[in-house]
DRENKOL-918275 format. One record per residue (C-alpha): residue in one letter; chain; x negated, y, z negated. Coordinates in steps of 0.05 Angstrom, whole numbers, plus 5000, padded with zeros to 4 digits. Example, Ala and Ser with C-alpha at 12.3 -4.5 7.8 and 13.67 -1.06 7.14 Angstrom:
 res chain   px   py   pz
   A     A 4754 4910 4844
   S     A 4727 4979 4857
This chain:
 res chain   px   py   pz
   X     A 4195 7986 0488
   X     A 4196 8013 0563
   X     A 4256 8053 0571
   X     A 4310 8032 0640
   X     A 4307 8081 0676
   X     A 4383 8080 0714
   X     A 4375 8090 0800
   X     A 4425 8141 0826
   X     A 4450 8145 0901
   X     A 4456 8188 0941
   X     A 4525 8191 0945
   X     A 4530 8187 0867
   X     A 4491 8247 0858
   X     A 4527 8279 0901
   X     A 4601 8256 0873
   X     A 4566 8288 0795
   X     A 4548 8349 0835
   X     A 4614 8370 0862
   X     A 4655 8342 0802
   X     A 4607 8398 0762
   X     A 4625 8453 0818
   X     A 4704 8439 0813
   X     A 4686 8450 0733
   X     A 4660 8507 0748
   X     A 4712 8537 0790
   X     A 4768 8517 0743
   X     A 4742 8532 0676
   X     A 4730 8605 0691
   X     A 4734 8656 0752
   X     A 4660 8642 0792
   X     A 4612 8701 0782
   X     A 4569 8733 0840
   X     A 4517 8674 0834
   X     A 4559 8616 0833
   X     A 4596 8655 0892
   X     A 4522 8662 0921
   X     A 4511 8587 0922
   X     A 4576 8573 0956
   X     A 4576 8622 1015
   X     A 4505 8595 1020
   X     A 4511 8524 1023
   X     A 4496 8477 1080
   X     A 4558 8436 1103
   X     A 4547 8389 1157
   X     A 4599 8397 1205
   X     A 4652 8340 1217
   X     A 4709 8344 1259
   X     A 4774 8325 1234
   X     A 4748 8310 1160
   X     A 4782 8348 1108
   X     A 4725 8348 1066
   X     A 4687 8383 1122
   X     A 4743 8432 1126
   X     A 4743 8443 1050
   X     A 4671 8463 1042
   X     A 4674 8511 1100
   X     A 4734 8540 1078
   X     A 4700 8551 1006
   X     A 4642 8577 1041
   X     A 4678 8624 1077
   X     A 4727 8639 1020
   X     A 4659 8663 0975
   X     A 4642 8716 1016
   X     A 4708 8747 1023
   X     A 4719 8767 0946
   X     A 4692 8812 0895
   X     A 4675 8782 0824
   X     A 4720 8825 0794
   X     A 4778 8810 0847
   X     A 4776 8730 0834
   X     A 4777 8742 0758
   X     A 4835 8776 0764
   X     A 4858 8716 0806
   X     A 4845 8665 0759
   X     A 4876 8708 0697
   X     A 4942 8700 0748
   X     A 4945 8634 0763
   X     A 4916 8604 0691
   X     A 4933 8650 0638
   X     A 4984 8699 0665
   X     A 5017 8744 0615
   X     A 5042 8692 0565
   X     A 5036 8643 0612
   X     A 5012 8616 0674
   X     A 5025 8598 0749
   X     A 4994 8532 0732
   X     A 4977 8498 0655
   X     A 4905 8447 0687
   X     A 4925 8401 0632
   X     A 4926 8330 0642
   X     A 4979 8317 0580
   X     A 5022 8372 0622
   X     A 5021 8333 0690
   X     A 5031 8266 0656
   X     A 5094 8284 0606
   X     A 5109 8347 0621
   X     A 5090 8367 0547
   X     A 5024 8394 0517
   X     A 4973 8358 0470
   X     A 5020 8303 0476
   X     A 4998 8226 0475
   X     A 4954 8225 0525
   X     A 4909 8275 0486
   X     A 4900 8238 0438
   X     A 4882 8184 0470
   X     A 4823 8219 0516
   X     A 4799 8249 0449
   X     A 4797 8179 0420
   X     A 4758 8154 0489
   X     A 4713 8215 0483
   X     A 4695 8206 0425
   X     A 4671 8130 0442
   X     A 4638 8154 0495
   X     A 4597 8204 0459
   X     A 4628 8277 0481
   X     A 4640 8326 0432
   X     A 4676 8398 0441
   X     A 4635 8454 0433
   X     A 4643 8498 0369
   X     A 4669 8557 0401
   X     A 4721 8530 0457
   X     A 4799 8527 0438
   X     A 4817 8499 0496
   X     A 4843 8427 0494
   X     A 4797 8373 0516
   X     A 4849 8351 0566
   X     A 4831 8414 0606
   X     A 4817 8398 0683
   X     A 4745 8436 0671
   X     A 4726 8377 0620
   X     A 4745 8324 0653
   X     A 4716 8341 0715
   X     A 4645 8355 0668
   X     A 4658 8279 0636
   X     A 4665 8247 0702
   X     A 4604 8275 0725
   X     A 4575 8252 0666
   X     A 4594 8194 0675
   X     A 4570 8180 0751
   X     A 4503 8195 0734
   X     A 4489 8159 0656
   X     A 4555 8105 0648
   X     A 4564 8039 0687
   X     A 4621 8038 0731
   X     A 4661 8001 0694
   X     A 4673 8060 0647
   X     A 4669 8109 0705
   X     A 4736 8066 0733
   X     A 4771 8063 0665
   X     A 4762 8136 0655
   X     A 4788 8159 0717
   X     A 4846 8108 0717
   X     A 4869 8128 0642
   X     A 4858 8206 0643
   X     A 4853 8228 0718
   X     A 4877 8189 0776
   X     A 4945 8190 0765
   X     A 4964 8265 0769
   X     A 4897 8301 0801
   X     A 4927 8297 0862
   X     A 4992 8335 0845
   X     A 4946 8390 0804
   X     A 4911 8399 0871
   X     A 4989 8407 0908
   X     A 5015 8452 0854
   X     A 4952 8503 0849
   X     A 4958 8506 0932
   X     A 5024 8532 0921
   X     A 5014 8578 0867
   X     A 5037 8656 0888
   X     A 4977 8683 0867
   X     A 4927 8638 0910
   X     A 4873 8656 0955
   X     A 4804 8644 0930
   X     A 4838 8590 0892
   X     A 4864 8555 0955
   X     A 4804 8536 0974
   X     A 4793 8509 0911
   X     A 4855 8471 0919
   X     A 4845 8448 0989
   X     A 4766 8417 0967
   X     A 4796 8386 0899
   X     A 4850 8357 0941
   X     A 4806 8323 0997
   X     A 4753 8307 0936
   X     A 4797 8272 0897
   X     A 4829 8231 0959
   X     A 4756 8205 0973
   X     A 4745 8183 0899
   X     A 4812 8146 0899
   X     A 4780 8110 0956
   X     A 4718 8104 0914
   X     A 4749 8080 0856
   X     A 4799 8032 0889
   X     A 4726 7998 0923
   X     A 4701 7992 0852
   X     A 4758 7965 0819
   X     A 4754 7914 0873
   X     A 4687 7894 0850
   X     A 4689 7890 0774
   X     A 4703 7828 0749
   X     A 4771 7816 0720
   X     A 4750 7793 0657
   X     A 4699 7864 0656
   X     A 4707 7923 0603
   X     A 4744 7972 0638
   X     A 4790 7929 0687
   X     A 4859 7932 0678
   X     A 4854 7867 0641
   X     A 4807 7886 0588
   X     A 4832 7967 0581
   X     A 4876 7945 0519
   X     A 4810 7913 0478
   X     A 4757 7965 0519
   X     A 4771 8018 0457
   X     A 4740 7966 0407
   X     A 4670 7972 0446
   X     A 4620 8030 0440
   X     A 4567 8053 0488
   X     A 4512 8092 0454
   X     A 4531 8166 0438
   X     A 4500 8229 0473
   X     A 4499 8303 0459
   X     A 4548 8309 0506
   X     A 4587 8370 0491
   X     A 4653 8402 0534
   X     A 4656 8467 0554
   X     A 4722 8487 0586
């Protein structure tokens, strides 16, 4: 049986590869290549478009710190000494509780979807880091329809205020420019998202419609693991 082989854009590819550098940058404090790759990269100047302004911000950001400066930085703003300037939990921007309902729910859509948490993380799955790794994921092997439910039930409604809050964290600076790029990212994918919900059918798994029977339907699991 000849195997479909799914076409990616190029703006899809490109949506999975900076979902996977946001992952990067919030699961753990970048090391000297990932910091490398950033003061490195090619950003095709814009005027007067944030996401223009994020990149070279990044850019400029990566060449300014020391690997052992920006952990430090991250230990402040995500771990602190018993806690944190900022918990990147989606249950914590959505109730203002950890692993609270909406945990549980991602973990039931996860598994569905075919992700499973690697042996060795503790962190919840609900971690910013994973569901920026699942989106990408997503963009590049799922239909849209489950690209748009995704983002609608575990994302879209509190990215943007994650993005706010880790701006304004004390401790800041390398992570600013984090902040600034996940905010102007995430305002281009509401876009995106708000053009594909326009053109799914109502009736379609993953409308708004269909979310509350969606859970009854499997795709075909991956090896998909998370990594936060």
């Amino acid at each position: 049986m000849t195997e479909l082989v799914r076409e990616i854009s190029e703006n899809d590819q490109l949506r999975a590869d900076i979902y996977q550098i946001l992952a990067a940058l919030l699961r753990r404090h970048p090391n000297a290549d990932l910091l490398a790759f950033l003061a490195e990269i090619e950003v095709e100047a814009e005027e007067g478009n944030a996401m223009t302004d994020a990149w070279l911000a990044l850019k400029a950001s990566a060449t300014k710190y020391s690997e052992e400066q920006l952990e430090d930085e991250y230990f402040k703003i995500f771990f602190g000494v018993g806690r944190g300037e900022v918990l990147p939990y989606a249950s914590w921007f959505m109730t203002g509780s950890l692993m609270d309902k909406p945990l549980a729910l991602l973990r039931q859509d996860l598994m569905q979807l075919g992700f499973a948490r690697e042996d060795d993380v503790k962190e919840p799955e609900d971690h910013v880091a994973a569901l920026c790794e699942v989106m990408g994921t997503l963009i590049l092997e799922a239909p849209g329809y489950r690209q748009l439910a995704f983002y609608q039930r575990h994302i879209g409604s509190w990215i943007g205020r994650f993005s706010d809050t880790l701006a304004k964290t004390p401790s800041a600076e390398f992570y600013l420019s984090v902040a600034q790029l996940a905010k102007a990212f995430f305002e281009t994918e509401a876009n995106e998202f708000e053009q594909l919900s326009l053109d799914i059918p109502v009736n379609c798994p993953g409308s708004e419609a269909a979310q509350a029977t969606d859970t009854d339907e499997k795709i075909e699991p991956t090896t998909n693991e998370l990594a936060s």
